[in-house]
Residue, then its C-alpha position, 0 to 999 in steps of 0.5 A: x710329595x708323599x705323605x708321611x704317615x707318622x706310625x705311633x700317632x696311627x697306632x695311638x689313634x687304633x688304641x683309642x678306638x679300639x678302646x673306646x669301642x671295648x675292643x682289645x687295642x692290639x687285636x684291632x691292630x693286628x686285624x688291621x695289619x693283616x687285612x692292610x687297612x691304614x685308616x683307623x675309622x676304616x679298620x673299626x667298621x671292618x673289624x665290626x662286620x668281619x669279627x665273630x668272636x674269640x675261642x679257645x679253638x676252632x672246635x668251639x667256634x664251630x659249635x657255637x656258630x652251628x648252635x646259633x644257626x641252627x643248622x644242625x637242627x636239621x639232622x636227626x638227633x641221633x646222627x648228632x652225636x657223630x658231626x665232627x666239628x673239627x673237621x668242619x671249622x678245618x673246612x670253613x677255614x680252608x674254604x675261605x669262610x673264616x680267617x684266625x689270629x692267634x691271641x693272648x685270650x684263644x683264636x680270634x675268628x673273622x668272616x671273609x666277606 
């Protein structure tokens, strides 16, 4: 005999950590749907280690995580100026560096890992 799982109680129980955790309750939910975990508990850790944040675009991803690593300190500042963090982010998404959801509040951003 298999297990029923009983969807609004799943659902409840996602809501309930995610806002216990200050985490918006539909965008756990939908991490969860996309990466097929059924178990809440297992959905929060993962959520945890993957979520970088949310943007209003990739370009603002790609500046804020370049600025936190300081990876382009190792270019010349002059040269700076020319850095397409567009075309990077388009890159890191492609390449499988990131996944996104698109959200009420911009583009989610979360770490392949």
């Amino acid at each position: 005999m298999s297990a029923v799982v009983n969807e609004p109680i799943v659902n409840v129980t996602f809501s309930v950590l995610a806002i216990d955790n200050d985490i918006d309750p539909d965008l756990l939910t939908t991490y969860a749907d996309n990466v097929g975990i059924d178990d809440p508990d297992e959905a929060l850790d993962r959520f945890q280690d993957d979520y970088a944040g949310t943007w209003d675009d990739l370009e603002a991803w790609a500046m804020d995580i370049l600025e936190q690593t300081g990876e382009l300190e190792e270019m010349p500042e002059r040269l700076r100026y020319y850095f397409n963090y567009q075309a990077y982010a388009h890159d890191c998404q492609l390449g499988g560096d990131i996944w996104t959801l698109n959200t009420h509040e911009g583009i989610a951003v979360f770490w392949n890992r």
